[in-house]
C-alpha positions as CSV (number, residue, x, y, z in Angstrom):
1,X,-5.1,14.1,5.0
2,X,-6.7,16.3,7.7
3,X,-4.6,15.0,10.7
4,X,-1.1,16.2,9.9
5,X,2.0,14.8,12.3
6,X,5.7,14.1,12.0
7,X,8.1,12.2,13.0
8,X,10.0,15.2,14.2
9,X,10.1,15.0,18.3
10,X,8.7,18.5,19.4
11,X,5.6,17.4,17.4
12,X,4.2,14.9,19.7
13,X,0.6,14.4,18.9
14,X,-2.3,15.5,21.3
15,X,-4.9,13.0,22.1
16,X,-5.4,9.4,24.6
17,X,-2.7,6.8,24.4
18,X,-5.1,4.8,22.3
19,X,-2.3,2.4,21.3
20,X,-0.9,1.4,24.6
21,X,-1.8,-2.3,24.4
22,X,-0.7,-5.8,26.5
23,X,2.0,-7.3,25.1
24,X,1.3,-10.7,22.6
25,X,2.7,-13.0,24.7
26,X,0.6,-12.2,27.7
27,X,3.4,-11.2,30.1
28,X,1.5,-8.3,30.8
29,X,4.4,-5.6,29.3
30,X,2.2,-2.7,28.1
31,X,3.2,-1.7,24.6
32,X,3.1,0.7,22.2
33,X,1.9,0.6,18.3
34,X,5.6,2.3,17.4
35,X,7.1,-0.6,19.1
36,X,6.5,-2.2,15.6
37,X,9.5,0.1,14.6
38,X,10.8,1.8,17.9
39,X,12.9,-1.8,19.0
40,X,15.3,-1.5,21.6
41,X,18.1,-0.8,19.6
42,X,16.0,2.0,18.1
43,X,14.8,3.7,21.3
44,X,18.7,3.3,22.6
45,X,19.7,5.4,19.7
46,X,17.0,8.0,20.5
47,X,18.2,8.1,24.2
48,X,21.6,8.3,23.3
49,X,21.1,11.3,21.0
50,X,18.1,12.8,22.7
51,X,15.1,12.1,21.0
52,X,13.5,9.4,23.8
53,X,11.8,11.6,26.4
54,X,9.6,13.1,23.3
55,X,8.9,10.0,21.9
56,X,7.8,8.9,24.9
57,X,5.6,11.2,25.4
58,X,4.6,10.3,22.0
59,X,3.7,7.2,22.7
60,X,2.0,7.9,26.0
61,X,-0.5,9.8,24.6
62,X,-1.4,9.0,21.7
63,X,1.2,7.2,19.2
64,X,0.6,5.8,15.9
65,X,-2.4,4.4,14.6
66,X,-3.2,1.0,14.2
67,X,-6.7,1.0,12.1
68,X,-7.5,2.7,8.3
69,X,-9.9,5.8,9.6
70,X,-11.1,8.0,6.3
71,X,-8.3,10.3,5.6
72,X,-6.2,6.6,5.2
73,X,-8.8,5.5,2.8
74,X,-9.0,8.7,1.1
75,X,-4.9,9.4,0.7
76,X,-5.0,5.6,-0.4
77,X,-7.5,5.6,-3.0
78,X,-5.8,8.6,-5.0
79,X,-2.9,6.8,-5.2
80,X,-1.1,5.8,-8.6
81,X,2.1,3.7,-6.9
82,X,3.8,2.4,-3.7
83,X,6.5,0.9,-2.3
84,X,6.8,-2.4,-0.8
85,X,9.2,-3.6,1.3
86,X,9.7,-7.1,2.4
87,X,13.1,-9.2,3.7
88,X,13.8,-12.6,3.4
89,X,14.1,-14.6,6.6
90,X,18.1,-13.6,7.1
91,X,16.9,-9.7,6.9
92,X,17.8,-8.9,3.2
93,X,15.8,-6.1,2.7
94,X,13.8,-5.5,-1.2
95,X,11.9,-2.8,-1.5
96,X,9.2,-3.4,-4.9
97,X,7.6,-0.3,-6.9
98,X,4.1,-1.2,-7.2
99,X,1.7,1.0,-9.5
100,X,-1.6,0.9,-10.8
101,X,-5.3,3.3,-11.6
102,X,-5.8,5.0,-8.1
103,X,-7.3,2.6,-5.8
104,X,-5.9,-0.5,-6.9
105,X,-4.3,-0.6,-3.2
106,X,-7.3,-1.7,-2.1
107,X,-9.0,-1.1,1.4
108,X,-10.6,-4.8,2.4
109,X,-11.1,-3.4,6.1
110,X,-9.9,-1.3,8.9
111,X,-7.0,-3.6,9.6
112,X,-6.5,-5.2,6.0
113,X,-5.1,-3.5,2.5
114,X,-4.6,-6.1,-0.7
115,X,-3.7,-5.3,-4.6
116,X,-4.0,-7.3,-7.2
117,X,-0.6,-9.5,-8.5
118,X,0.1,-9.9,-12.4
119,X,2.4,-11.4,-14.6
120,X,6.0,-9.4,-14.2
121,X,9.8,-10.2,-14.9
122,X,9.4,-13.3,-12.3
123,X,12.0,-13.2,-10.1
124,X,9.5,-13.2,-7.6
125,X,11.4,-11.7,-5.0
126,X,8.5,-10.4,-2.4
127,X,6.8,-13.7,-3.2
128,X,9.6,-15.9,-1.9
129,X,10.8,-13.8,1.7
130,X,6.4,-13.7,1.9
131,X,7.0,-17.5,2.5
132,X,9.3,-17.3,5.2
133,X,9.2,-13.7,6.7
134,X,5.8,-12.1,6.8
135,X,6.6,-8.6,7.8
136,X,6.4,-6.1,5.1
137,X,6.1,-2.1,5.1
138,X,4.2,0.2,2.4
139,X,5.7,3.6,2.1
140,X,3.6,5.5,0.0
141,X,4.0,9.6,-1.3
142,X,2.1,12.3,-2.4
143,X,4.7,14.0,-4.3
144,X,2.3,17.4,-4.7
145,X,1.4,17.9,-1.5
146,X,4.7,16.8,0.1
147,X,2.7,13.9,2.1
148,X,4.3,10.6,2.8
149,X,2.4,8.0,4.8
150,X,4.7,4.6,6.4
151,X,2.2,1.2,7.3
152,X,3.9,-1.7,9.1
153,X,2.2,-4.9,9.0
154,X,2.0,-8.1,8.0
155,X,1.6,-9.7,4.2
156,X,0.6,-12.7,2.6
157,X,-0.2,-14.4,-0.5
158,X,-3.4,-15.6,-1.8
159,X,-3.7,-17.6,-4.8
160,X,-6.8,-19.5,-4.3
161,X,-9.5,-16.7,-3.5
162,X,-11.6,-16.0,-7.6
163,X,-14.3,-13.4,-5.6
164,X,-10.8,-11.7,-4.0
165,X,-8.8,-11.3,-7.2
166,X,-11.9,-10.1,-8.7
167,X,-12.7,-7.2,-6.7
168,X,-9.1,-6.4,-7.0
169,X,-8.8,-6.9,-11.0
170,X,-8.2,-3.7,-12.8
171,X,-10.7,-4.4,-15.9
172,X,-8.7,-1.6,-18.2
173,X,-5.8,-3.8,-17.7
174,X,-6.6,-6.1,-20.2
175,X,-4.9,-9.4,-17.9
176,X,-6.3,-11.3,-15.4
177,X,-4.3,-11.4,-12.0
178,X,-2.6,-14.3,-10.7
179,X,-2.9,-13.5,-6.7
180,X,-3.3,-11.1,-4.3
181,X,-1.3,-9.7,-1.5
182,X,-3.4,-9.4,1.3
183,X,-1.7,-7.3,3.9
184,X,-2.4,-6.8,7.5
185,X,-1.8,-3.5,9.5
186,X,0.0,-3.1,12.8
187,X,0.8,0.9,12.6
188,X,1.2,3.3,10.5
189,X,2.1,7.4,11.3
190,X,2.8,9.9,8.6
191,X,5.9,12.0,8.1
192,X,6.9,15.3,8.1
193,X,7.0,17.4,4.8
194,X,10.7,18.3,5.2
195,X,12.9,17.8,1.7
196,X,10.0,15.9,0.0
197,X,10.3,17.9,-3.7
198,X,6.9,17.9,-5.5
199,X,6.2,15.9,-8.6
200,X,3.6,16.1,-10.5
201,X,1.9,13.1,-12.9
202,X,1.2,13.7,-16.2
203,X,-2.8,13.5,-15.3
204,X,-2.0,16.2,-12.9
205,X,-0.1,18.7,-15.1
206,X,-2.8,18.0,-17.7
207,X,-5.7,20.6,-16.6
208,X,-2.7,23.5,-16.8
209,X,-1.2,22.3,-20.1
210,X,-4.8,22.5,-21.5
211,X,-5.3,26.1,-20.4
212,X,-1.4,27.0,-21.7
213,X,-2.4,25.6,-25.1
214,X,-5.5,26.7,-25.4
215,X,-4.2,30.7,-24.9
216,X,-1.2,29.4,-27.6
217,X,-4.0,28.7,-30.0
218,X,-5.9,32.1,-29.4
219,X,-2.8,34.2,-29.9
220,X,-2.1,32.5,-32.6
221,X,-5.2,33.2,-34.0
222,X,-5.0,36.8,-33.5
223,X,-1.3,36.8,-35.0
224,X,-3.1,35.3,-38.4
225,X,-5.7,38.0,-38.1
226,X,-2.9,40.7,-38.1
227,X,-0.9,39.1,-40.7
228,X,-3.9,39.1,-42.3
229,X,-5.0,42.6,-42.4
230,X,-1.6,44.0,-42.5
């Protein structure tokens, strides 16, 4: 992704405060997208060990975003896996592993992600806090370029929508799905690179093992030519 930030306070991000909005409610308390994560007890911790006055300056002039733009969409659609977080209505946070063909996170809209649901070990955990917590968070990584990108939102189940769990159906999976989670963004801001070790897949590390084996199998010929002749 082109537009790199952190979440490291001298690396406040240049631009409009594009997310300064009116608070739900309508009491008229102008808010900011990192609210969704910066609560009270969060910014009180910042003040208290000094991070506050570069947040807010953060959040003044430009903050997180709240919309998929095309380096989202892009980072997205090369994705293999991600990780989704959900709590039940008392706060017991689960965190899922979800994985899949790159792009099966799919991007409905601006404001809207969804992947496809199959058949698992049914303990249906993100299902049943869906039904009475909606908040949820995707946290996904790009292990070899040492990018990780965080989306708050909102999620929810669909069971009832064919032409939705169609154009979310992977057709190589050889099952059909049984719903979709549909889920709706509030923010999201990307991290720094710092201590992210890079992984590779094995798709990845497949165009350099090709060119290792393929200069194996030319010395190898020539060491049969020598044998040979000698």
């Amino acid at each position: 992704m082109t537009a790199e930030r952190s979440d490291r306070p001298g690396d406040e991000p240049q631009g409009g405060a594009g997310d300064r909005r009116d608070d739900a409610e309508g009491a008229g308390r102008r808010t900011y997208s990192s609210d969704v994560a910066f609560t009270p007890a969060v910014k009180a911790a910042q003040e208290r060990l000094g991070s506050r006055t570069a947040y807010g300056r953060m959040e003044s002039r430009q903050g997180w975003r709240t919309a998929v733009d095309t380096d989202l969409a892009g980072f997205i659609a090369r994705r293999e896996s991600f990780y989704l977080a959900t709590a039940s209505a008392e706060g017991q946070p689960y965190i899922q592993h979800r994985g899949g063909p790159p792009g099966f996170l799919t991007v409905l809209d601006a404001q809207t992600l969804a992947f496809a649901d199959y058949a698992g070990n049914q303990q249906y955990i993100s299902l049943g806090n869906l039904t009475e917590n909606p908040r949820a968070h995707i946290f996904l990584m790009d292990y070899p370029n040492r990018r990780r990108v965080k989306i708050w939102g909102r999620a929810r189940v669909v069971e009832d929508d064919p032409e939705l769990l169609a154009r979310l159906a992977d057709p190589d999976y050889g099952a059909a799905p049984l719903r979709a989670f549909v889920f709706e963004i509030e923010a999201w801001d990307i991290n720094c690179p710092k201590h992210i070790t890079p992984r590779y897949s094995e798709a990845e590390i497949a165009p350099a093992v090709a060119k290792l084996q393929d200069r194996i199998d030319e010395l190898e010929e020539e060491l049969t030519a020598l044998r040979a002749g000698g």
